[in-house]
C-alpha positions, -999 to +999 in steps of 0.1 A: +000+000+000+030+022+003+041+044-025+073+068-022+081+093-045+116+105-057+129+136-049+109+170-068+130+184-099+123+210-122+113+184-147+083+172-127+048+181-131+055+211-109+020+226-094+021+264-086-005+286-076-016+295-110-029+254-112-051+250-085-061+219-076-096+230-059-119+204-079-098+177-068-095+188-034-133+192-028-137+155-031-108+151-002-111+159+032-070+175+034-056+181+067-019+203+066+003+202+096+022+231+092+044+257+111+075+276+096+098+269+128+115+235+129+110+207+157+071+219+170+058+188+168+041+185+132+052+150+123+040+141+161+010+154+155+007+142+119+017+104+126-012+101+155-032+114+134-030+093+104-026+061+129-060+071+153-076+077+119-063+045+103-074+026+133-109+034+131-114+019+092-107+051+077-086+051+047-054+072+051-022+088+031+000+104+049+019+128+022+056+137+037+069+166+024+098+173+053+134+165+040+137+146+073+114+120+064+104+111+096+068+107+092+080+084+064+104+065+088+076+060+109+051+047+086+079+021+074+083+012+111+046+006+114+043-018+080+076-037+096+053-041+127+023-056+105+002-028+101+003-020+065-028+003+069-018+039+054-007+045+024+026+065+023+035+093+000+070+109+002+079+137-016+108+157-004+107+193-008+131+224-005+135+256+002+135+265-038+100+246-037+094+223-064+055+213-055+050+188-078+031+156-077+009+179-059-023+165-081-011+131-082-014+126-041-048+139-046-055+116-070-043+085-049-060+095-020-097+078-016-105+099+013-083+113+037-052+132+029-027+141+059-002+162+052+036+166+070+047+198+062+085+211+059+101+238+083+104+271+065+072+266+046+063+305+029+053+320-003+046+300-030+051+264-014+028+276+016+002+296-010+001+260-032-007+238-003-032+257+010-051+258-020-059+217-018-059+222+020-096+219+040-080+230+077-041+237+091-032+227+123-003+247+140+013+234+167+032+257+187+056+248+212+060+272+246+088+292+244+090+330+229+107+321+198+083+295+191+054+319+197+071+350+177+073+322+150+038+308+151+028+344+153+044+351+120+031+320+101-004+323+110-003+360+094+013+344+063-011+320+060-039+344+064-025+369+039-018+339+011-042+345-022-053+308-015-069+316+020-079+350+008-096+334-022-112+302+002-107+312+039-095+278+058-105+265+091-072+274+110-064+256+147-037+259+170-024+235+194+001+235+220+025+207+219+050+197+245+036+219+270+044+215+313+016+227+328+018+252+361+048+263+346+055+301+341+062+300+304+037+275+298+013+302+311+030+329+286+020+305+260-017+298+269-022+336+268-011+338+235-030+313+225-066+320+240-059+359+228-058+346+192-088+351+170-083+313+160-095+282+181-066+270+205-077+232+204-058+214+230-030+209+251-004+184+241+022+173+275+058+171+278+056+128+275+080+101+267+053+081+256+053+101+218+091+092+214+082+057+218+052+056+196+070+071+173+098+042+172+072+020+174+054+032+141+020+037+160+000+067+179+000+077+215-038+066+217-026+034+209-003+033+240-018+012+271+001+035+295-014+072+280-035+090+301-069+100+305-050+135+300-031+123+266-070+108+258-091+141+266-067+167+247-066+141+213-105+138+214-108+175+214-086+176+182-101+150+164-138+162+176-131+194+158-120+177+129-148+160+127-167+191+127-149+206+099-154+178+077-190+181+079-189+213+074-171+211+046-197+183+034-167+156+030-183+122+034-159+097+045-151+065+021-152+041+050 
């Protein structure tokens, strides 16, 4: 079910903003992890994600754009474990932003589409993205640069022709977060001042490093908490509610 993707060139089918894709995406309920500062959490939050989602009979691609390729080290870990349940797109961007292949993981996606998202994403690779994208999840991790940061790319995305053209449903959540902690506190009231929903609060915990070696979600680890369970179902209950409002019916 996996199917990788070599490295963009200039030769490829190369998608820019002048090509929109919005036909295609309409039938696709497209979720972008995404956050111009490196090491916030997106392929965390974009791996539990695709596994919660995978888990309960949905079918899933998880597109990974990051040079890193983590999310697609992951899924690999998870099809060496037996669960060959998402399909796996990698397509490895950089900074000069070749899109392309854009249209063709739209077209092998049956229903959901979850995209891991570079570090440095702007401009034209952030405008193009957004234009087959239904919602973007920010996660913002609590210190100030990673607030200035967050700050920054939430008015980028909000200025991009794409969103200006189709506003998108736009959700931040704070990721490796200690709460009772001054800077934590820094961080929520940046958050809750936002004109933008500030879904959940994600906690400092071992337990994502190790579902992340063992190709799965935190949800699917015995020893999460009520805690880990309560700030996932509030993400995933608002995605839910974005899909119908968006009048996506899942192909279950």
């Amino acid at each position: 079910m996996s199917v990788s993707e070599s490295a963009v060139t200039p030769q490829d089918d190369v998608l820019t903003p002048a090509r929109p894709v919005a036909n295609r995406a309409d039938q696709h309920f497209v979720i972008l992890l995404a956050n111009a500062k490196g090491g916030c959490g997106k392929t965390t939050l974009s791996t539990s994600l695709a596994s919660y989602y995978a888990g309960s009979g949905r079918d899933v691609t998880l597109l990974d754009l990051d040079p890193q390729q983590s999310a697609s080290q992951w899924c690999r870990q998870r099809q060496q474990g037996g669960n060959d349940d998402i399909r796996l797109i990698s397509i490895p961007l950089d900074r000069s932003f070749h899109a392309g292949k854009l249209q063709q993981a739209l077209r092998q996606t049956n229903d959901l589409l979850i995209i891991d998202s570079p570090a440095g994403l702007d401009g034209s690779a952030l405008n193009a993205l957004l234009n087959i994208s239904r919602v973007v999840l920010v996660p913002v991790l609590p210190s100030p640069i990673d607030i200035r940061a967050a700050t920054r790319f939430m008015q980028a995305v909000m200025l991009s022709p794409a969103n200006r053209r189709r506003p998108k449903r736009l959700a931040v959540i704070a990721n490796r977060a200690r709460e009772r902690t001054r800077m934590y506190s820094r961080l929520e009231l940046f958050l809750t001042s936002l004109k933008i929903p500030f879904l959940s609060t994600l906690r400092d915990t071992q337990l994502y490093v190790r579902a992340a070696g063992e190709g799965c979600g935190v949800l699917d680890l015995r020893e999460a908490d009520q805690q880990d369970r309560d700030a996932w179902r509030t993400v995933i209950e608002w995605l839910e509610v974005q899909r119908h409002l968006s009048g996506v019916i899942p192909r279950l």
